[in-house]
C-alpha positions as CSV (number, residue, x, y, z in Angstrom):
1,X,14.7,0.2,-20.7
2,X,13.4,-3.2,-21.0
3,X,12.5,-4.7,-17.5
4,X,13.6,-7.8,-16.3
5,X,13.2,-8.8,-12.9
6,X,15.1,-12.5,-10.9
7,X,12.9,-13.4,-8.2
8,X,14.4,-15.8,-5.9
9,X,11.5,-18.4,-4.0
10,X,9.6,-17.8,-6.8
11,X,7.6,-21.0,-5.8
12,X,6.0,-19.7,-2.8
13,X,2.5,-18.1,-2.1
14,X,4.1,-14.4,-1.8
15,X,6.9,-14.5,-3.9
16,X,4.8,-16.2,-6.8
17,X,2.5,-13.3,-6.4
18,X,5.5,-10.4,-6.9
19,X,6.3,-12.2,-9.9
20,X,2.6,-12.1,-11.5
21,X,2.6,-8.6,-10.4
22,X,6.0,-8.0,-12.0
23,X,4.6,-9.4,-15.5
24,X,1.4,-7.6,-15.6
25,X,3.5,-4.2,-14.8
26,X,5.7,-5.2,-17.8
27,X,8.3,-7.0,-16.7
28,X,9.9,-9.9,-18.0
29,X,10.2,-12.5,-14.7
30,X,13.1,-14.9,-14.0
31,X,11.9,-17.6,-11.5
32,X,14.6,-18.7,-9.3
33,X,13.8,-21.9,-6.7
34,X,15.2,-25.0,-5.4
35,X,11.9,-26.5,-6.3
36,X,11.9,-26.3,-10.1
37,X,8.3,-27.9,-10.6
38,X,6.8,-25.1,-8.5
39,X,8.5,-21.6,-9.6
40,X,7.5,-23.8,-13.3
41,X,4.2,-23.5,-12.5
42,X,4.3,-20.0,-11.6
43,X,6.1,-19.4,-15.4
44,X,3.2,-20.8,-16.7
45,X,0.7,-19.2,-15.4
46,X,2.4,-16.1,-16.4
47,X,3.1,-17.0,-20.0
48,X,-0.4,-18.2,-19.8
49,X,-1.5,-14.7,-19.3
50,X,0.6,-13.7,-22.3
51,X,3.7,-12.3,-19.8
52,X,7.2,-13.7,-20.6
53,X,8.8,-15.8,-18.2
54,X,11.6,-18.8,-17.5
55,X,11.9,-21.0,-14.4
56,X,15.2,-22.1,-13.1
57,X,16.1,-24.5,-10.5
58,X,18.6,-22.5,-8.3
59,X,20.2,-22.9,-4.5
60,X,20.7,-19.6,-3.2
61,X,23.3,-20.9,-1.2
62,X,25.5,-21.6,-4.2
63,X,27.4,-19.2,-6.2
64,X,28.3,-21.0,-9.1
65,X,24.9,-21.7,-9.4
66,X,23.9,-18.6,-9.4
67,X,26.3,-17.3,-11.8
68,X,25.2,-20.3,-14.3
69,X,22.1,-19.3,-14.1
70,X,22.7,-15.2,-14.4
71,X,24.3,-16.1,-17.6
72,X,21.0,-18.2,-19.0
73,X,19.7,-15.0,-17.5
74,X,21.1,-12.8,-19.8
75,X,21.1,-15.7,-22.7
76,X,17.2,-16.1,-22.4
77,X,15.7,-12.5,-21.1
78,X,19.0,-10.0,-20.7
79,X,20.1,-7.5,-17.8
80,X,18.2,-7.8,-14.4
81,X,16.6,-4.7,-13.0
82,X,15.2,-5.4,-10.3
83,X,16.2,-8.3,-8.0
84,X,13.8,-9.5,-5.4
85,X,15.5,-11.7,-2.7
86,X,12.3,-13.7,-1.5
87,X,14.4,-17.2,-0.7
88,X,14.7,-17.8,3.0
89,X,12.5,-19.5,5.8
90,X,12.6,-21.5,8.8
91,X,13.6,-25.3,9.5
92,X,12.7,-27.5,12.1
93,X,15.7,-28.3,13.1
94,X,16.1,-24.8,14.9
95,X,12.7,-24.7,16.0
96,X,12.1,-25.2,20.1
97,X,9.4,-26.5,21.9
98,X,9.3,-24.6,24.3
99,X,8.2,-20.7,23.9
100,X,10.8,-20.4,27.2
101,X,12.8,-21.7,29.8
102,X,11.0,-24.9,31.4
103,X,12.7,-26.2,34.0
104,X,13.1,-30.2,34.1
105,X,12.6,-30.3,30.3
106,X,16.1,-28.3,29.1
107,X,18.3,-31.1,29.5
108,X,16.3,-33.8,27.3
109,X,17.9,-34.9,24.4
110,X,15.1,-36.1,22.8
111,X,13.3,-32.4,22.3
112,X,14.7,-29.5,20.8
113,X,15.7,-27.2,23.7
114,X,17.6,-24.0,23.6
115,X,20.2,-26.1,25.1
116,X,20.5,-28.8,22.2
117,X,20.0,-26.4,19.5
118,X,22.6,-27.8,16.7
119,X,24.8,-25.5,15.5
120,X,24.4,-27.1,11.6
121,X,20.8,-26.2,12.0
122,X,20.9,-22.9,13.4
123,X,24.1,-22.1,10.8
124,X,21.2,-23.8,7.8
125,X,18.0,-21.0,8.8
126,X,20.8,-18.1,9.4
127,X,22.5,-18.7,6.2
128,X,19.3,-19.8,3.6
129,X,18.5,-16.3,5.2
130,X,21.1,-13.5,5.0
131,X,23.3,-15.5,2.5
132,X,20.2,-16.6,0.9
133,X,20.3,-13.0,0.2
134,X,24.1,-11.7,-0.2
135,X,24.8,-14.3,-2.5
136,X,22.2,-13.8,-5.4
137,X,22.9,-9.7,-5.0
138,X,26.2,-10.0,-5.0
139,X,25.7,-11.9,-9.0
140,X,23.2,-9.6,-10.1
141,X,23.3,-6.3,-8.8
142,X,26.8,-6.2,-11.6
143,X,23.7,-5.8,-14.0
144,X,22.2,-2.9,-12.6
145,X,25.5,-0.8,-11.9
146,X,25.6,2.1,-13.9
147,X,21.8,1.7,-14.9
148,X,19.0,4.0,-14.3
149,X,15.7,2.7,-12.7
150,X,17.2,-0.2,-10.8
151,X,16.4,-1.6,-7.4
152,X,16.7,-4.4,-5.1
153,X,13.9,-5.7,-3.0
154,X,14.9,-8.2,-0.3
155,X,12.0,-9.8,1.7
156,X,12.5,-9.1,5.6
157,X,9.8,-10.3,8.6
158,X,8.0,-8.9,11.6
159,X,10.9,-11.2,13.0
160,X,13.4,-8.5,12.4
161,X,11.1,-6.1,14.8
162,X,10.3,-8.6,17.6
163,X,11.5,-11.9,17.7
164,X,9.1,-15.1,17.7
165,X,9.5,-17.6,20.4
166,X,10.4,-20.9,19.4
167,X,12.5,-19.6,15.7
168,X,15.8,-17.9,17.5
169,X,17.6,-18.4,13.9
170,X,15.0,-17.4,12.0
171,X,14.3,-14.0,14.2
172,X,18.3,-13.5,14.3
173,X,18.8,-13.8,10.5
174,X,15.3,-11.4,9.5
175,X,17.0,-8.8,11.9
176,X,20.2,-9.1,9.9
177,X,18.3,-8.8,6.3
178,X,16.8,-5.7,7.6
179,X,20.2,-4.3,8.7
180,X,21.8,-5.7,5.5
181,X,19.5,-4.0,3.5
182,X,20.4,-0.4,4.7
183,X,23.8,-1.6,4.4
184,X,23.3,-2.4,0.8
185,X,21.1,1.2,0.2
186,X,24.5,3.3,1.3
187,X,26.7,1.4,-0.7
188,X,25.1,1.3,-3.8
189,X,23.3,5.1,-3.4
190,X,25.7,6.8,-6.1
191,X,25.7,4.2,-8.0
192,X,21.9,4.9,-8.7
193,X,20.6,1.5,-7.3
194,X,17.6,1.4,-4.5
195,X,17.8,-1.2,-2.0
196,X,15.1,-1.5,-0.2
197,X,12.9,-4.0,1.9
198,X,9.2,-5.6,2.9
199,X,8.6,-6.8,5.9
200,X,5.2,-8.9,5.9
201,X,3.4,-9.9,8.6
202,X,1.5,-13.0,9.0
203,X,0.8,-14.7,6.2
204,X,-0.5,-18.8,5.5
205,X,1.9,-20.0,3.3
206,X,2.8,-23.6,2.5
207,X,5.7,-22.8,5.2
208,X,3.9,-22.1,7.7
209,X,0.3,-23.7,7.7
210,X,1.6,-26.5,10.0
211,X,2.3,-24.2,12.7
212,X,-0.7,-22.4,12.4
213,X,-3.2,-24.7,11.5
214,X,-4.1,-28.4,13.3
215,X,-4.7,-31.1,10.8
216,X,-8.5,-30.8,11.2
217,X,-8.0,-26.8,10.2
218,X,-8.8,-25.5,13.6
219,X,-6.4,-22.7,14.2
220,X,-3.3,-23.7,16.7
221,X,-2.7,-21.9,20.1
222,X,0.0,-20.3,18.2
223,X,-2.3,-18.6,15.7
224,X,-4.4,-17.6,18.7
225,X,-1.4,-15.4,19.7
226,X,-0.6,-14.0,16.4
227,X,-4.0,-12.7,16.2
228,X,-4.6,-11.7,19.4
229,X,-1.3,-9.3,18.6
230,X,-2.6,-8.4,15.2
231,X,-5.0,-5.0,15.5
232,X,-6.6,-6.0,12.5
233,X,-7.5,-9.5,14.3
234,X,-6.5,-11.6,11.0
235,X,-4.3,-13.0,8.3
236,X,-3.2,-11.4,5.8
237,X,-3.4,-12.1,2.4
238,X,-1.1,-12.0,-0.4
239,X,-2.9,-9.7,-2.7
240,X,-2.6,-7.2,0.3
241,X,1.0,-6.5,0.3
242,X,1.1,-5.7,-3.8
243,X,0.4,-2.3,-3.4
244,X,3.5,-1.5,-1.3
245,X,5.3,-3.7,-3.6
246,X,4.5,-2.2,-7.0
247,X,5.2,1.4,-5.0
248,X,8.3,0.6,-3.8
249,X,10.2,-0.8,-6.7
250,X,8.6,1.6,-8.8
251,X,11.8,3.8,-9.6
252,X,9.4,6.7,-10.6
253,X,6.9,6.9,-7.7
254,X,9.5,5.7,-4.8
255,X,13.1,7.1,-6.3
256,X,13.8,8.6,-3.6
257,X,13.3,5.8,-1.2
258,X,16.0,3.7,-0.4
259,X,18.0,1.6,2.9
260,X,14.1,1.3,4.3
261,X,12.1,-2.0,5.5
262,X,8.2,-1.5,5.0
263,X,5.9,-3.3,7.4
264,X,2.8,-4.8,5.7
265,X,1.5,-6.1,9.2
266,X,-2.3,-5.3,10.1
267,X,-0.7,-3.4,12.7
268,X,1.1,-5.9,14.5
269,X,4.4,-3.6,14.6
270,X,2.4,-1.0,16.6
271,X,0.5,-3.1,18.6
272,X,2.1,-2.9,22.4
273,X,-0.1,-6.0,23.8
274,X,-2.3,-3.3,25.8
């Protein structure tokens, strides 16, 4: 069977590093991203390394666009067997500034408070989320029906276990991937395709290195937290969560795991703050 993977936020610092993982196990890589210029330069690199890959600017939030693009898909590289649903993040606009309730401040407009949340940009984090990952399964999973060895990966968060202050969407829709994804495992089980998921812990990505980092590079009270809940007392990085990834879509070595959600954490998971 010839391997072709679709990996959607190809662009970023972890997904870019499934796909190069992807190539050197043999696969040929389909880099799916709103920002073409970036899952691009992933493709290159790849090819670079003499792997065979094809960027694609795609909105995960758009079916026709993903059905164009599953049929340049097929066109340029054939069926996909393994989907990875890596698309998703958060947004400012559903981010608070407060970690809770602070009396006097909640009815400001001119701060993000529970209170004043918009609905548009809670509906934006939920959706680039869980319909971030319905939508592109729902287009390529009709590859894999019927064919033996495929899997779909979807990319959950420690969010799904305990929710962050400050990112209520964010937490609500990482909760819903991880339920989604044993969902998906049941419904597709006879029909010989694994779903499965990875939930990573912390992380510096491109995303995230505002929140976690002050302009000078000290490390933000918020980081201060995170590793103060982390056992392992650091960040991870992305080379770190491969291993678990090349297990778990690996039909032969994981076949008989499916509808589960791995944390790659440093612990954090375990950790009960005493």
């Amino acid at each position: 069977m010839t391997k072709i993977a679709v990996v959607t936020g190809a662009g970023g610092v972890l997904c870019s590093a499934f796909a190069k993982q992807l190539s050197k196990d043999g696969y040929k890589v389909a880099l799916l991203d709103l920002n073409e210029a970036a899952a691009q330069k992933v493709a290159d690199e790849i090819v670079a390394e003499g792997g065979e890959a094809k960027a694609y600017k795609a909105n995960v939030l758009d079916k026709a666009c993903l059905e164009e693009i599953h049929q340049n898909v097929l066109k340029d590289l054939g069926k996909c067997t393994l989907l990875i649903n890596g698309a998703g993040g958060n947004n400012p606009k559903c981010t608070t500034v407060h970690e809770e309730y602070e009396e006097g401040d909640e009815n400001r407009d001119d701060i993000l408070t529970f209170f004043n949340l918009p609905k548009e940009g809670f509906n934006f984090v939920f959706d680039l989320n869980l319909m971030g990952t319905l939508l592109p399964t729902q287009v390529f999973i009709t590859d894999m029906i019927g064919v033996e060895g495929c899997s779909v990966l979807n990319v959950s968060s420690m969010n799904a276990y305990r929710p962050l202050t400050k990112i209520p969407a964010y937490s609500a829709a990482k909760a819903a991937v991880t339920n989604f994804t044993s969902w998906l495992a049941v419904h597709f089980a006879k029909s010989g395709i694994r779903v499965n998921a990875i939930a990573p812990g912390f992380f510096v990505t491109a995303q995230n290195q505002a929140l976690l980092f002050n302009p000078d590079g000290t490390p933000t009270a918020r980081t201060g937290k995170i590793l103060a809940a982390t056992p392992m007392g650091r960040f991870g990085k992305p080379g770190e969560l491969l291993g678990t990834f090349s297990w778990i879509v690996d039909s032969e070595k994981a076949g008989f795991v499916t509808g589960v959600t791995i944390p790659v954490d440093g612990g954090f998971s375990a950790y009960s703050g005493v």
